[in-house]
C-alpha positions in Angstrom: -11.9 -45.2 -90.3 -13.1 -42.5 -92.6 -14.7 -39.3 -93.0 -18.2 -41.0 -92.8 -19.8 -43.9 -92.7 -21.4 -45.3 -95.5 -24.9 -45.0 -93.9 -24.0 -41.4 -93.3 -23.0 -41.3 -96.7 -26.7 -43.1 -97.9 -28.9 -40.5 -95.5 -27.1 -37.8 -97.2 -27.7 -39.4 -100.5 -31.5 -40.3 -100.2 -32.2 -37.1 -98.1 -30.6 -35.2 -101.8 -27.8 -33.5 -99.6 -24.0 -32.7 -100.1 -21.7 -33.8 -97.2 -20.5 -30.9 -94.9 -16.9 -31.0 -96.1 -15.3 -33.1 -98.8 -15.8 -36.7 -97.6 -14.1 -38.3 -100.9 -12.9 -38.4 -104.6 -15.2 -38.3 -107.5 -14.0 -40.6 -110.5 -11.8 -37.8 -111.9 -9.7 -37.6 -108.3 -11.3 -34.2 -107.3 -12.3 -34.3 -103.7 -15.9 -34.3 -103.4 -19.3 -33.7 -101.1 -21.5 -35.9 -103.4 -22.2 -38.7 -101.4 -23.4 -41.0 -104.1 -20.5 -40.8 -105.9 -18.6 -41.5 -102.8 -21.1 -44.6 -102.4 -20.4 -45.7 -105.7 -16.4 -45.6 -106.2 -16.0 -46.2 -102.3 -12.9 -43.6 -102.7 -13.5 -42.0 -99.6 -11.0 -40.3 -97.5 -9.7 -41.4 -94.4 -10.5 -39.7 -91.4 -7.9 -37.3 -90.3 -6.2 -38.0 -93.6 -2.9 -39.2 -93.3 -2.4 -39.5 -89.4 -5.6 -41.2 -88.9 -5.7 -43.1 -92.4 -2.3 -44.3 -90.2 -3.9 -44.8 -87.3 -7.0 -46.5 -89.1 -4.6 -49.1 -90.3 -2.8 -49.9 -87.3 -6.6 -50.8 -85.6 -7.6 -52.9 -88.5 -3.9 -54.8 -88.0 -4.6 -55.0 -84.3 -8.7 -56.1 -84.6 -7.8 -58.9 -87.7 -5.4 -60.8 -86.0 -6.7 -60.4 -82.2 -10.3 -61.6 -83.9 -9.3 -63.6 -86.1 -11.6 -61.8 -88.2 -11.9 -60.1 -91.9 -9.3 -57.2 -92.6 -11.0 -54.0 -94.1 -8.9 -55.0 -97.4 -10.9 -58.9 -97.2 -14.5 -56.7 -96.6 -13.3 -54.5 -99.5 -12.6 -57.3 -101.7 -14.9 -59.7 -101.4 -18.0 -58.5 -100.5 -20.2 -56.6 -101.9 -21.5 -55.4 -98.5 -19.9 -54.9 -95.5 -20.0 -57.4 -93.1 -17.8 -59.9 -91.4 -15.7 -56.8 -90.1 -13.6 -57.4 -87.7 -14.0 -56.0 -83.7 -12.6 -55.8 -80.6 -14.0 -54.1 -77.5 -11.4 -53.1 -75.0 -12.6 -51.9 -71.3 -10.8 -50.3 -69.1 -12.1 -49.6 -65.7 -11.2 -45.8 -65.3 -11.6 -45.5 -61.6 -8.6 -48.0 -61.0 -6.4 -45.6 -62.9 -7.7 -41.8 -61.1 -10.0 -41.0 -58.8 -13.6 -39.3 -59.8 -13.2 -35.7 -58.7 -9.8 -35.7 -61.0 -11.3 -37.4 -63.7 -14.0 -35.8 -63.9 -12.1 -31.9 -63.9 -9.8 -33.2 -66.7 -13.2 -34.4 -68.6 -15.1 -31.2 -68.2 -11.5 -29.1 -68.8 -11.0 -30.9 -72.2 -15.3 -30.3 -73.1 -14.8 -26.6 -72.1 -11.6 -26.6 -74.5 -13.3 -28.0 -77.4 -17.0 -26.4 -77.2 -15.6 -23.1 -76.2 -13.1 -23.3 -79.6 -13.4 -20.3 -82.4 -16.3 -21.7 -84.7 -15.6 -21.7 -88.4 -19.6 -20.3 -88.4 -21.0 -18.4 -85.0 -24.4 -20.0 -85.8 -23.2 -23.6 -86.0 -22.2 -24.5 -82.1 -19.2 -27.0 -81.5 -20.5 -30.2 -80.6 -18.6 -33.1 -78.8 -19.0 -36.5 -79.7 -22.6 -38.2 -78.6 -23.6 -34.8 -77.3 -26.3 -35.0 -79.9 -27.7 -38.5 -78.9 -29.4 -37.7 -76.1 -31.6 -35.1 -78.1 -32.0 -37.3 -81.0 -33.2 -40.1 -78.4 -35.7 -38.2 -77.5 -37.1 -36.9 -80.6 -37.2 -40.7 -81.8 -39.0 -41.4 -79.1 -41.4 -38.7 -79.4 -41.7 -38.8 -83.1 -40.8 -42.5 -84.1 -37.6 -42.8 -86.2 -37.4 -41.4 -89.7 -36.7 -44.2 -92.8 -36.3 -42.9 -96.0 -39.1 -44.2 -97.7 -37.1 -46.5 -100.1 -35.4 -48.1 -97.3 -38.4 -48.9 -95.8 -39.5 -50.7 -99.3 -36.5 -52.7 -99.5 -37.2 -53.5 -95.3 -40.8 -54.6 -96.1 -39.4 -56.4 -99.4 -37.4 -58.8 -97.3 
């Protein structure tokens, strides 16, 4: 798991943005925003640097051998795109565990925790994750959904 994905890292690119924070090493070892050179070296950092590059690890070992499927060090190796990655979906029926009313209270007390934190900039608001997919649904749906114009070459190429 890393900082961003590489198709996060290829909007940014093609869209001629930097990444928000450092989301790598350029080929001199400097942490970087440049997601092309990111793209290119694949040095990119781990998210939550060493406690999740940790943790990052630990769910490859556990998705490999429960799948029987391709480590992140076989996808890094041998192909030259990734694919073949290794999954593994677990479910857990919540309302087994706690009932409704509390879980939703410890939901909404952990939201109010984390959207309510000091923001490093007052005009940027703190999001949770998927908060923003709802919106984005709808614009998509409005609007149609943006492709960079040399994507959608390479699409109509195919």
């Amino acid at each position: 798991m890393s900082m961003f994905s590489y198709g996060m890292l290829e909007v940014n690119r093609l869209a001629g943005r930097e990444l928000p924070v450092d989301g790598g090493f350029d080929d001199d070892g400097r942490l970087t925003k440049e997601p092309g050179t990111i793209e290119k070296n694949r040095r990119i950092l781990p998210m939550g640097y060493w406690k999740g590059s940790g943790l990052s690890i630990v769910l490859d070992m556990i998705a490999t051998l429960l799948s029987n499927g391709s480590s992140v060090a076989e996808v890094t190796q041998e192909n030259s795109d990734e694919y073949g990655v290794s999954q593994i979906f677990i479910a857990i029926e919540v309302d087994k565990l706690i009932d409704g009313a509390t879980r939703d209270a410890k939901l909404q007390r952990i939201m109010d925790f984390i959207t309510t934190a000091e923001r490093a900039d007052e005009n940027v608001a703190v999001r949770l994750p998927g908060h923003e997919f709802t919106r984005l649904l709808d614009e998509n749906r409005r609007n149609g959904i943006t492709v960079d114009d040399s994507v959608w070459a390479k699409i109509q190429a195919l």
